[in-house]
One Martini backbone bead per residue (centre of mass of N, CA, C, O) as a GRO file, in nm:
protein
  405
    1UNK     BB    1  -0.068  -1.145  -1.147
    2UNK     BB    2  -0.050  -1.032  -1.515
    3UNK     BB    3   0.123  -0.788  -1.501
    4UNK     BB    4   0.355  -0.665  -1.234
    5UNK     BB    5   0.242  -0.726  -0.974
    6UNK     BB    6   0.202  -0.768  -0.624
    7UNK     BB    7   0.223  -0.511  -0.363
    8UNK     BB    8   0.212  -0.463  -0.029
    9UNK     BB    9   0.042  -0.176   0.151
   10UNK     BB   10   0.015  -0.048   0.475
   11UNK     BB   11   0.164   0.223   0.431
   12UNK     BB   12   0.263   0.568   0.337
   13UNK     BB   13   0.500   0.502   0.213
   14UNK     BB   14   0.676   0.479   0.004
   15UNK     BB   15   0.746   0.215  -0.233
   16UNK     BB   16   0.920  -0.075  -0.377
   17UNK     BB   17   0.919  -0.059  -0.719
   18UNK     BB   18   1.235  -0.091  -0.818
   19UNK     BB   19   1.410   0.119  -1.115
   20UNK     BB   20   1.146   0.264  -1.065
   21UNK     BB   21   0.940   0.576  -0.947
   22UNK     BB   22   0.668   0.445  -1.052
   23UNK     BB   23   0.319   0.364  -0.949
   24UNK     BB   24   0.008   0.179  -0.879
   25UNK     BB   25  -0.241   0.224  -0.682
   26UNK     BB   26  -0.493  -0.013  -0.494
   27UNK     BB   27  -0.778   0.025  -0.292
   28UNK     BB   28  -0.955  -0.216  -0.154
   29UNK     BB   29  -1.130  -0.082  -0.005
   30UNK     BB   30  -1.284   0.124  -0.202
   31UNK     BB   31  -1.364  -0.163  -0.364
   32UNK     BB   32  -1.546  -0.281  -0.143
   33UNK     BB   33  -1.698   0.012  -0.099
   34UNK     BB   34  -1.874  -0.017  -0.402
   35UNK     BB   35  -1.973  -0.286  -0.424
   36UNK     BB   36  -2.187  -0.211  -0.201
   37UNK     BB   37  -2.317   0.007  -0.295
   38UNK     BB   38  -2.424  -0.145  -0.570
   39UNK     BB   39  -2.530  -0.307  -0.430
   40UNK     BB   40  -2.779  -0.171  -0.285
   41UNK     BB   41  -2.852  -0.047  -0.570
   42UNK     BB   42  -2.996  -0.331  -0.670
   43UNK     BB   43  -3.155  -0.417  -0.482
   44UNK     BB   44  -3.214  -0.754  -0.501
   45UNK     BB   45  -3.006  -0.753  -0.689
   46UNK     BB   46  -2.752  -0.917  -0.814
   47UNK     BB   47  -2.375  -0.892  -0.792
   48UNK     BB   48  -2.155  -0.821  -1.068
   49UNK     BB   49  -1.791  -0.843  -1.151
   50UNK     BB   50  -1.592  -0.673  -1.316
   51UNK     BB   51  -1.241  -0.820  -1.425
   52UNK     BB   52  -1.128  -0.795  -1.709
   53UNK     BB   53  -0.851  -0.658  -1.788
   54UNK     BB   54  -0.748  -0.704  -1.517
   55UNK     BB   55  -0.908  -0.499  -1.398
   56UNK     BB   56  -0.878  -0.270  -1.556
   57UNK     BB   57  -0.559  -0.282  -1.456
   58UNK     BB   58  -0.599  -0.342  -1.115
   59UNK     BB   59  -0.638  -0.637  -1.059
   60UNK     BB   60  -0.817  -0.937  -1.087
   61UNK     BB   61  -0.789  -1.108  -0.800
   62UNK     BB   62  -0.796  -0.871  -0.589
   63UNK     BB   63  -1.078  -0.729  -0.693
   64UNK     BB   64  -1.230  -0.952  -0.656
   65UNK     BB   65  -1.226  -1.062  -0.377
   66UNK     BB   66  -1.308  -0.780  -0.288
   67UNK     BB   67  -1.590  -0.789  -0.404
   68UNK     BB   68  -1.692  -1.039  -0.254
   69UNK     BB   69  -1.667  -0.890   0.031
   70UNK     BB   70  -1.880  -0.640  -0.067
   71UNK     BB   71  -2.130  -0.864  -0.228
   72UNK     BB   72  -2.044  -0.993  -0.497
   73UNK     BB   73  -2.176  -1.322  -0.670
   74UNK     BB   74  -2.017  -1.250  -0.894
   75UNK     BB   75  -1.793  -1.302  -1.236
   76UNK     BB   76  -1.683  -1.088  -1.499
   77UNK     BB   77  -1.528  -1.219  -1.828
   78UNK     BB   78  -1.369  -1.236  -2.155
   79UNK     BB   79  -1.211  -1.496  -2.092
   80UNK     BB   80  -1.116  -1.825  -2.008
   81UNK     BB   81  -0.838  -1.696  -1.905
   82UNK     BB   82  -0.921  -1.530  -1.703
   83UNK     BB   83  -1.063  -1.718  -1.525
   84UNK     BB   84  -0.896  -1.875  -1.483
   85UNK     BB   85  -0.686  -1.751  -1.315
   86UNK     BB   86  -0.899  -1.727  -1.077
   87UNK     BB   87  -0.907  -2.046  -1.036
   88UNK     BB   88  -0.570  -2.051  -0.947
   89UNK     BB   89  -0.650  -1.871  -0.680
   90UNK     BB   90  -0.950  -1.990  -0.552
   91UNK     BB   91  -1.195  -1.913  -0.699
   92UNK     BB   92  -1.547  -2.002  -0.678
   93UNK     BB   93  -1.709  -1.816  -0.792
   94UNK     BB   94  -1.893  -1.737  -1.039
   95UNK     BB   95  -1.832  -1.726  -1.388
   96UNK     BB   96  -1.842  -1.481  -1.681
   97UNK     BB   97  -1.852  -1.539  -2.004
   98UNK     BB   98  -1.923  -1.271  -2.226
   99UNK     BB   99  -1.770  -1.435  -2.476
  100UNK     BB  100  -1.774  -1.635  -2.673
  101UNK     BB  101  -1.585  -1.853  -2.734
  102UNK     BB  102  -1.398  -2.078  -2.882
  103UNK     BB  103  -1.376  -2.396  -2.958
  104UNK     BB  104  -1.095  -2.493  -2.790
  105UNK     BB  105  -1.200  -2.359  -2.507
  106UNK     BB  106  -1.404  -2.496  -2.411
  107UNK     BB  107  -1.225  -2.738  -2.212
  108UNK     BB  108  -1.144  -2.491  -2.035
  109UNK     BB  109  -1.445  -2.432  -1.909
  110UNK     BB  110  -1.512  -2.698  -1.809
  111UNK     BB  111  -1.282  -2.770  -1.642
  112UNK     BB  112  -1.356  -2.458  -1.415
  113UNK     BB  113  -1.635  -2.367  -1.395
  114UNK     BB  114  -1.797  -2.189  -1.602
  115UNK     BB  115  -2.007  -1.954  -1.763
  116UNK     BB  116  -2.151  -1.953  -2.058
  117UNK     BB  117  -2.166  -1.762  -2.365
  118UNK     BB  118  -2.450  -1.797  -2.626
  119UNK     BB  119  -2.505  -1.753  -3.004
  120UNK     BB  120  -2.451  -2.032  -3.134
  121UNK     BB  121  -2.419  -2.335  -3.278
  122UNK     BB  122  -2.134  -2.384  -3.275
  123UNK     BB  123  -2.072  -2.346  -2.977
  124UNK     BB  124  -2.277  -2.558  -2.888
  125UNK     BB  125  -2.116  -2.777  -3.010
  126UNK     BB  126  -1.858  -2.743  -2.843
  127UNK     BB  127  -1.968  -2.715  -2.561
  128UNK     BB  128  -2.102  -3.011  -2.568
  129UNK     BB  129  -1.871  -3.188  -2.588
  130UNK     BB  130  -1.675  -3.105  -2.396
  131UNK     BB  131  -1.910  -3.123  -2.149
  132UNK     BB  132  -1.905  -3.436  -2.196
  133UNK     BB  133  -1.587  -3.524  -2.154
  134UNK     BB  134  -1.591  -3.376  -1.877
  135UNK     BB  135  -1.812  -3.477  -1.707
  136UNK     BB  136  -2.028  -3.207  -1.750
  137UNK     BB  137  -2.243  -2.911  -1.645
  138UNK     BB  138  -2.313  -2.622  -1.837
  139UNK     BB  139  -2.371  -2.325  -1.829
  140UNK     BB  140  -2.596  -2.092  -1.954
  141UNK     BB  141  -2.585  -1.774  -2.141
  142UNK     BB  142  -2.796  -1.582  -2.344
  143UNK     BB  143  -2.715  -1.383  -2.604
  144UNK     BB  144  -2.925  -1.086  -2.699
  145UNK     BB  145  -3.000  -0.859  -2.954
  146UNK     BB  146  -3.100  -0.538  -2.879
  147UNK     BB  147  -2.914  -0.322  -3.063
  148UNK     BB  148  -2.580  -0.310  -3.052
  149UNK     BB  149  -2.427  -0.463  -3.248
  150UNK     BB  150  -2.190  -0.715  -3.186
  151UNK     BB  151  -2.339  -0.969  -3.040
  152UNK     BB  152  -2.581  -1.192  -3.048
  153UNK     BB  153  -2.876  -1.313  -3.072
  154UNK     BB  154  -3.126  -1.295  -3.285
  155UNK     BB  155  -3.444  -1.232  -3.195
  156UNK     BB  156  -3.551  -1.452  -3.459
  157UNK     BB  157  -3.342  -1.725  -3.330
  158UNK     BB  158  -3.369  -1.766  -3.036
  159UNK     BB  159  -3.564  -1.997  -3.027
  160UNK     BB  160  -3.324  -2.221  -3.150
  161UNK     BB  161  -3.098  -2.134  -2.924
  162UNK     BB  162  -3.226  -2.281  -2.686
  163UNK     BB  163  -3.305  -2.536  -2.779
  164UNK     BB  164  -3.031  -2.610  -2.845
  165UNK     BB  165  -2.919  -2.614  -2.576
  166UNK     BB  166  -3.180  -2.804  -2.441
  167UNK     BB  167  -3.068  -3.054  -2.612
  168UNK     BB  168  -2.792  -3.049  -2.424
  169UNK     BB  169  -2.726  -3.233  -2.140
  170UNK     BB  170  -2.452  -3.059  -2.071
  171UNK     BB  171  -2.633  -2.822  -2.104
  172UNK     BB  172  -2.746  -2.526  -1.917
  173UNK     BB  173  -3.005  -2.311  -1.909
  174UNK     BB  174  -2.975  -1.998  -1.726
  175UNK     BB  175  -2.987  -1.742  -1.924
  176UNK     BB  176  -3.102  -1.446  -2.014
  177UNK     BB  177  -2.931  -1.146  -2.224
  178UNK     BB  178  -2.770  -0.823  -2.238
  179UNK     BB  179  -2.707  -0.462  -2.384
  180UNK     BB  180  -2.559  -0.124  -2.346
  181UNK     BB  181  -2.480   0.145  -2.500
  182UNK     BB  182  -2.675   0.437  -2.369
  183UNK     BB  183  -2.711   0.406  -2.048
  184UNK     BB  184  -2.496   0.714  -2.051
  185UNK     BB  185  -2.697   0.879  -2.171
  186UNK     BB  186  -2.840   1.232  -2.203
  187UNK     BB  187  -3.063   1.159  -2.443
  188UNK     BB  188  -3.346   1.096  -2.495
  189UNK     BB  189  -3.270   0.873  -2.747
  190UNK     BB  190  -3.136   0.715  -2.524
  191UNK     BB  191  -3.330   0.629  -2.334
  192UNK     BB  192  -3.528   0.500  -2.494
  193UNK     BB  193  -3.357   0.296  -2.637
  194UNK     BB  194  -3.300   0.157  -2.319
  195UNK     BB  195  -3.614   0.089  -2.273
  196UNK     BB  196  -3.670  -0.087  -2.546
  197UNK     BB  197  -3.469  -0.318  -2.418
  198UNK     BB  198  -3.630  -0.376  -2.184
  199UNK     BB  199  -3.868  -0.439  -2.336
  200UNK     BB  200  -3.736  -0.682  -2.542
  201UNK     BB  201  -3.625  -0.890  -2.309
  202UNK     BB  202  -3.899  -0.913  -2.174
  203UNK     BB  203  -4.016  -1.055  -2.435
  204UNK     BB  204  -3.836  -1.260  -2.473
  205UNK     BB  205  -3.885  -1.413  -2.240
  206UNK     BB  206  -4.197  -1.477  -2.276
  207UNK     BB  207  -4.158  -1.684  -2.501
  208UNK     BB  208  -3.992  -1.886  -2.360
  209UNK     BB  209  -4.186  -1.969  -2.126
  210UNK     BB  210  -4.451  -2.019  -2.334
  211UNK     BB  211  -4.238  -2.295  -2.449
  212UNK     BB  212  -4.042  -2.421  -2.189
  213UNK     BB  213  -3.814  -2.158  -2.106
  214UNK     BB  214  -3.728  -2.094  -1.823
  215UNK     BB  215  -3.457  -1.861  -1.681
  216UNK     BB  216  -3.314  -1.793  -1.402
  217UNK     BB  217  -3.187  -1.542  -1.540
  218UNK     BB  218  -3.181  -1.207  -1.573
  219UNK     BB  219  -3.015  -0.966  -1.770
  220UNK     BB  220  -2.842  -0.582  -1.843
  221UNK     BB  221  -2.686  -0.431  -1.622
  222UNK     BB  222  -2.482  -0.169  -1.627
  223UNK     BB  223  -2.385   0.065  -1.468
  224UNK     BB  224  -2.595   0.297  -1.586
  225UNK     BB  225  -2.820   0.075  -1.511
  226UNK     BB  226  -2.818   0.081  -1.233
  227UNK     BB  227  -2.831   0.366  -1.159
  228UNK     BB  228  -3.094   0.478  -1.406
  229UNK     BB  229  -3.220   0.176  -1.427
  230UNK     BB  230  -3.434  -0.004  -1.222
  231UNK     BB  231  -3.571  -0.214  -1.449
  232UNK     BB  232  -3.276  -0.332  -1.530
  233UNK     BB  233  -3.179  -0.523  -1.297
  234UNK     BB  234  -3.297  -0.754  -1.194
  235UNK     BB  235  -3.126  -1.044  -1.119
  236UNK     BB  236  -2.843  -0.879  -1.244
  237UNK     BB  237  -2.573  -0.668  -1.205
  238UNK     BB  238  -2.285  -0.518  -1.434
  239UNK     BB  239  -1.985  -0.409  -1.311
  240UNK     BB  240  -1.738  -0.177  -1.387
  241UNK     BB  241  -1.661   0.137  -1.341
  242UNK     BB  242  -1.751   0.198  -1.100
  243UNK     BB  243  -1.601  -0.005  -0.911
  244UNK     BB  244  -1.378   0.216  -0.978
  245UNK     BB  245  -1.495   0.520  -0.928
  246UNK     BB  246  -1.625   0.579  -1.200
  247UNK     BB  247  -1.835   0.735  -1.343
  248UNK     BB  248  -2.060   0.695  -1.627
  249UNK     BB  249  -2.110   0.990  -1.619
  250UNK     BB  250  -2.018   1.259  -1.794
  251UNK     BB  251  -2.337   1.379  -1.786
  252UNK     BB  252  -2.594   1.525  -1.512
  253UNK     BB  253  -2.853   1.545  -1.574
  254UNK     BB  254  -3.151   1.614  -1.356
  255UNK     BB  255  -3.282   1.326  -1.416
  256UNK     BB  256  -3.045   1.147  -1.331
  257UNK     BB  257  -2.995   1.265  -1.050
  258UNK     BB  258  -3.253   1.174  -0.931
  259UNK     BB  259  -3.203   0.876  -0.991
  260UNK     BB  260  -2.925   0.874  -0.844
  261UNK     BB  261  -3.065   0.937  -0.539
  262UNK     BB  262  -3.293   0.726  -0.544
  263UNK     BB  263  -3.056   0.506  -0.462
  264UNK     BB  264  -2.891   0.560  -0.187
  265UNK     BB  265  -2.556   0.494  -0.277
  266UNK     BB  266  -2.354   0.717  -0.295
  267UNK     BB  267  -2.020   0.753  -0.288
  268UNK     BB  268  -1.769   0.679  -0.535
  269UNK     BB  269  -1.421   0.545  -0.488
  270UNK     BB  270  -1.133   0.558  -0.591
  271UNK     BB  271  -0.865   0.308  -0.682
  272UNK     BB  272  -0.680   0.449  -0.859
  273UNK     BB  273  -0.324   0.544  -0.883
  274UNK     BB  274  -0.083   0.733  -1.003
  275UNK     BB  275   0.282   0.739  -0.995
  276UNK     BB  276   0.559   0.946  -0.876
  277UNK     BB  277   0.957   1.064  -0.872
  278UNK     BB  278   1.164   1.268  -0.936
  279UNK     BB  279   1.520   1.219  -1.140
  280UNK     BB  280   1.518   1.570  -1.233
  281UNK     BB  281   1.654   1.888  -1.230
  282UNK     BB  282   1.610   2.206  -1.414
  283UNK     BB  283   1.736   2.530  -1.523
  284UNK     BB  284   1.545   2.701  -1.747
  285UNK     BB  285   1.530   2.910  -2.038
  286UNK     BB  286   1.353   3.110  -2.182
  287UNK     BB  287   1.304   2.959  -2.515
  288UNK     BB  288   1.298   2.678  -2.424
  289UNK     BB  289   1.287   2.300  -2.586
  290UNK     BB  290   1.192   2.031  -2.483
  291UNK     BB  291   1.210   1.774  -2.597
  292UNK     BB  292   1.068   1.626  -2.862
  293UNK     BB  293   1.057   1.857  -3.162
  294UNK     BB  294   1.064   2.114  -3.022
  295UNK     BB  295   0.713   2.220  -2.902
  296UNK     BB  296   0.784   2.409  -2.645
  297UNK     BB  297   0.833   2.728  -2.528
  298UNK     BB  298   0.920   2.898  -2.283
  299UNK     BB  299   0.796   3.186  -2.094
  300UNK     BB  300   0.991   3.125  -1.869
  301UNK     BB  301   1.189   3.076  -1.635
  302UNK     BB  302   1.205   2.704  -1.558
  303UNK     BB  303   1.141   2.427  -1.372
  304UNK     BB  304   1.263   2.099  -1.485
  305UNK     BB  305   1.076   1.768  -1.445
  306UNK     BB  306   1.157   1.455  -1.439
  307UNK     BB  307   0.979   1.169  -1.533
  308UNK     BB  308   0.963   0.809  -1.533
  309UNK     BB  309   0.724   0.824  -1.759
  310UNK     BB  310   0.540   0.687  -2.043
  311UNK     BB  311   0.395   0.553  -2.348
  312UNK     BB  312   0.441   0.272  -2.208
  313UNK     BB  313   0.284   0.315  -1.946
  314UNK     BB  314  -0.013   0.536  -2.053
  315UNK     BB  315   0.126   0.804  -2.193
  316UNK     BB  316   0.034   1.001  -2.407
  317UNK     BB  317   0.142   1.228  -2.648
  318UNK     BB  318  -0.147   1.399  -2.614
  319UNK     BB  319  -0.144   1.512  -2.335
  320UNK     BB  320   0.046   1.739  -2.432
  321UNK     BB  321  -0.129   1.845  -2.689
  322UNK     BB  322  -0.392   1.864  -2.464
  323UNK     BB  323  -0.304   2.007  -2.194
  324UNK     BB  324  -0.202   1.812  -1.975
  325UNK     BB  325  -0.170   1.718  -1.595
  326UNK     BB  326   0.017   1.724  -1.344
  327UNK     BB  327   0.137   1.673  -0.964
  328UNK     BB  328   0.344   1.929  -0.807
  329UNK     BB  329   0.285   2.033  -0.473
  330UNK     BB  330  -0.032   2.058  -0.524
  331UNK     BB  331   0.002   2.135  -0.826
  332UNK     BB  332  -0.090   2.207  -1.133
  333UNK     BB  333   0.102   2.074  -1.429
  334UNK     BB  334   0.274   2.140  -1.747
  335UNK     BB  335   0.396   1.999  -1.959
  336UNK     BB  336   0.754   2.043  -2.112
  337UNK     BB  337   0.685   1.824  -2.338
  338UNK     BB  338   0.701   1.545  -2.549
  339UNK     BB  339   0.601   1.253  -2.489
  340UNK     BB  340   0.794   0.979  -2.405
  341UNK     BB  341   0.848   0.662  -2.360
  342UNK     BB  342   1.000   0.687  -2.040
  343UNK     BB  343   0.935   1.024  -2.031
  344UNK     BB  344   0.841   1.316  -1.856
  345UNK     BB  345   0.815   1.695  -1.846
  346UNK     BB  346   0.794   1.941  -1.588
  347UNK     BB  347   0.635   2.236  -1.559
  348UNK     BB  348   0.726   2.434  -1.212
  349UNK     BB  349   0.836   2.680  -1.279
  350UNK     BB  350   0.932   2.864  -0.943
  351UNK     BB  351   0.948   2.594  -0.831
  352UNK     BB  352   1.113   2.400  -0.566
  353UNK     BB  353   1.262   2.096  -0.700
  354UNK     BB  354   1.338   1.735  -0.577
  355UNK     BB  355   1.484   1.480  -0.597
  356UNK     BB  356   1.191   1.255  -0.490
  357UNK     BB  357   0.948   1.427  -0.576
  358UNK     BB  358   0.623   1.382  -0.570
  359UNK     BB  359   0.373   1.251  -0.859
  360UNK     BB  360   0.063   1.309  -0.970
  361UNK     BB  361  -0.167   1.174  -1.228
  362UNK     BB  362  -0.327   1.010  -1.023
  363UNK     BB  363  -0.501   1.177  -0.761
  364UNK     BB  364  -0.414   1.288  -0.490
  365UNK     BB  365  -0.292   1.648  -0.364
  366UNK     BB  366  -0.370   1.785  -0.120
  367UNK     BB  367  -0.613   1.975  -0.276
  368UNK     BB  368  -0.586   1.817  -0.500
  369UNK     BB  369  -0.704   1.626  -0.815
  370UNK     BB  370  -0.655   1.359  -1.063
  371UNK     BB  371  -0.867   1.202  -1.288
  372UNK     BB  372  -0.972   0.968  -1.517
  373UNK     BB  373  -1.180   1.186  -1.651
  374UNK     BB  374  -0.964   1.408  -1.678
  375UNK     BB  375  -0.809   1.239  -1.888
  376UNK     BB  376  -1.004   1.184  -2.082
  377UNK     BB  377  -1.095   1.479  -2.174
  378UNK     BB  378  -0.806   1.503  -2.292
  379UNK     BB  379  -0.869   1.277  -2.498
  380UNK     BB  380  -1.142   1.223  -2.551
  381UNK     BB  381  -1.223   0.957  -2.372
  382UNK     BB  382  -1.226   0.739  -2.142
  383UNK     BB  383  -1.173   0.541  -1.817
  384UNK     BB  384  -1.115   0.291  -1.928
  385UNK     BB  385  -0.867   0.340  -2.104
  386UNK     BB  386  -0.675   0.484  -1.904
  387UNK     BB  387  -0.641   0.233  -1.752
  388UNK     BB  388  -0.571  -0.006  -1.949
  389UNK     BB  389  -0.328   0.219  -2.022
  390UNK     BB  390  -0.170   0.089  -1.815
  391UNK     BB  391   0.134  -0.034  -1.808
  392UNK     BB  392   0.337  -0.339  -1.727
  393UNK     BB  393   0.584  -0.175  -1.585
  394UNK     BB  394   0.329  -0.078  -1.375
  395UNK     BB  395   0.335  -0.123  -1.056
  396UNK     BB  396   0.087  -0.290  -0.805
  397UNK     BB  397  -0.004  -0.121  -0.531
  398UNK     BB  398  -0.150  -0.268  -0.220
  399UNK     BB  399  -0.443  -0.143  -0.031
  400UNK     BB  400  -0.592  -0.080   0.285
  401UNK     BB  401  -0.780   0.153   0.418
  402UNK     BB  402  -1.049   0.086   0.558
  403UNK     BB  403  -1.086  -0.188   0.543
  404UNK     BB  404  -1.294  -0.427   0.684
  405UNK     BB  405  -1.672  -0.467   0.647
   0.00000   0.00000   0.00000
C-alpha cells in the first residue's frame, strides 16, 4: 500500500498504530458488501471499481482485491504507475486507465497489460508504438465528450480517431466511453442533461457500428448513473463513491428515492472510519481562548482535550471555523480552538474525560456517528475530498467485520 502501511486486525481492541494513537479504520468486510450490492444493481452489466487516488484513500490493493470478491471484474485507476501498482501486488484483473497517459508512460501500459483511454493522435501514435516495441496487443476504450469537457475526443473527430486506433495492429478499439458531470444533480436541467449524454454516446456508437467499428464495450456510468439512470448501465458501469459507502446523491428528491428503491440495492455500508484517543486533558476556565489565534472564548469552565491530529493529517483549519465536531464518549463535541497541523482540541463541556479515552471523527461511536458527507456539508465540499485528504502519516488498519461472502 502507498500510503502509510496497512496493518490487519481482527479484533477490537485498539490496534498498534505507531508514535501516535492515530488511525483510519477500513473495513474490507463493507466494501466487499458495496461490491456486490452495485454489482447487482448494474446487472447485467458488469461493475468496475474505481480504485484511483489510492481507492480513494482506503488502500488501493486491499480494497482492488475486496471488490473483486465482491463481484467486480473490472478495476479502474488514474495513471499507469497505479495501475503498476496493482499488477506488482498479483492483481491480473482488466485495470483501466482513465485518462490518457503521456507519451514516456505507454511502455508501462505496454508491459504491464493495462487497458488503456485514448482521445488523441499523439497517445495513438505513443501507445502504438510502444505495444510494438513490446511485442503485444493493448486494448483501447476512447473515450468521447458528450458534455463534460474536461478530457475525450470532440464528436466531430470520432470517427477519425477510432480510425486511427484500429489502423495500428498492436492497439485493439475495445470500448467507446464518456462521463456524467450532473448525473448526481437533482435539477430538472441536471436529469436533461444526462439523459442527453446517454443518447449522444448511443448516436456515437451507432455510427461507429454504421462504419465497420464496433467497439465491444460501451460504457458510461458512475455511480450516480449507476444508481439513477438505469439506460446508462449499458455494458459496465463504474463505480467510485457507492462503493465506499457513501451515497452520490447529496439530496434525493422523490424522483431520484423511486428510481433508487427500484434497483433492490438495498443500504451501501461506510467502509472507512478515522479514529484517533485522547493525549492530555485539562480543566479550563471560562473566557480562555485555547490554540492558536485565541479565536473562541469559553463559554463556561470545561474540560479541554488534545487530540494528536490535525491539517497535516486531514483535518482542515474549516473544520473548527465552519464548526465541525468529533464523537467523545458518544456525544458530538465542538472544537475548542483553531485546528493545527498536528493536533486538535476539543471542549468536553463538563464530562470527565481521560488521557486514552477513544475520539471517533469519522465512524460510529455508541449511539452516535458522523459520516464522510457530515464532514462534507461542514466543509463546503464531497466525501471524495474528505477520503483523499486523510494524510498519509495516518496508518490504515485493515478490518473484515463481515467476513467473506
Amino acid at each position: 500500500m502507498s500510503r502509510a502501511g496497512v496493518r490487519h486486525q481482527t479484533g477490537e481492541a485498539t490496534p498498534h498504530v505507531g508514535s501516535r494513537p492515530v488511525w483510519a479504520e477500513i473495513d474490507l468486510g463493507a466494501l466487499r458488501h458495496n461490491a456486490s450490492l452495485l454489482r447487482r444493481a448494474a446487472a447485467p452489466a458488469a461493475l468496475c471499481a474505481v480504485v484511483k487516488a489510492d481507492a480513494y484513500g482506503h488502500g488501493a490493493v486491499p480494497v482492488a482485491r475486496a471488490a473483486l470478491e465482491g463481484g467486480a471484474t473490472w478495476l479502474a485507476v488514474a495513471t499507469a504507475e497505479e495501475g503498476m501498482e496493482l499488477r506488482a501486488a498479483g492483481i491480473a484483473a482488466p485495470v483501466l486507465v482513465l485518462s490518457e497517459p503521456t507519451p514516456p508512460s505507454m511502455a508501462d501500459v505496454a508491459a504491464h497489460g493495462l487497458t488503456l483511454t485514448l482521445y488523441s493522435r499523439r497517445g495513438i501514435r505513443a501507445a502504438a508504438e510502444a505495444s510494438a516495441r513490446a511485442g503485444v496487443v493493448t486494448d483501447v476504450h476512447v473515450k468521447v465528450d458528450t458534455g463534460m469537457h474536461r478530457v475525450g475526443v470532440e464528436p466531430a473527430e470520432l470517427m477519425q480517431i477510432v480510425g486511427d486506433v484500429v489502423a495500428e495492429p498492436s492497439l485493439r478499439f475495445a470500448a467507446l466511453w464518456t462521463h456524467f458531470p450532473v448525473a448526481d444533480g437533482v435539477e430538472p436541467q441536471d436529469r436533461s442533461f444526462t439523459e442527453a449524454q446517454i443518447r449522444s454516446l448511443g448516436e456515437a456508437r451507432d455510427a461507429l457500428v454504421r462504419a465497420g467499428h464496433s467497439p465491444s464495450l460501451l460504457h458510461a456510468a458512475n455511480s450516480a448513473g449507476t444508481l439513477a439512470y438505469p439506460a446508462s448501465r449499458l455494458d459496465l458501469v463504474r463505480c467510485g463513491i457507492a462503493l465506499y459507502g457513501v451515497s452520490p446523491f447529496p439530496v434525493v428528491d422523490p424522483a431520484f428515492a423511486e428510481a433508487l428503491a427500484a434497483t433492490g440495492a438495498g443500504a451501501l455500508r461506510p467502509v472507512l472510519s478515522l479514529r484517533a484517543q485522547v493525549t492530555l486533558v485539562r480543566r479550563l476556565e471560562a473566557s480562555e481562548r485555547p490554540s492558536y489565534g485565541r479565536l473562541h472564548a469559553l463559554g463556561e469552565r470545561a474540560t479541554v482535550a488534545t487530540v494528536p491530529l490535525g491539517y497535516a493529517d486531514g483535518v482542515p483549519r474549516r473544520y473548527f471555523t465552519n464548526g465541525g465536531t468529533v464523537l467523545v464518549g458518544g456525544r458530538r463535541r465542538p472544537l475548542a480552538g483553531m485546528v493545527t497541523m498536528d493536533q486538535i482540541v476539543v471542549d468536553c463541556g463538563s464530562e470527565e474525560v481521560a488521557v486514552g479515552d477513544d475520539v471517533v471523527l469519522i465512524g460510529e461511536q455508541g449511539d452516535e456517528s458522523l459520516t464522510a458527507s457530515d464532514w462534507a456539508d461542514v466543509l463546503d465540499t464531497i466525501a471524495h475530498e474528505v477520503f483523499c485528504g486523510i494524510g498519509v502519516r495516518v496508518p490504515r488498519v485493515v478490518v473484515d467485520r463481515e467476513g467473506r461472502r
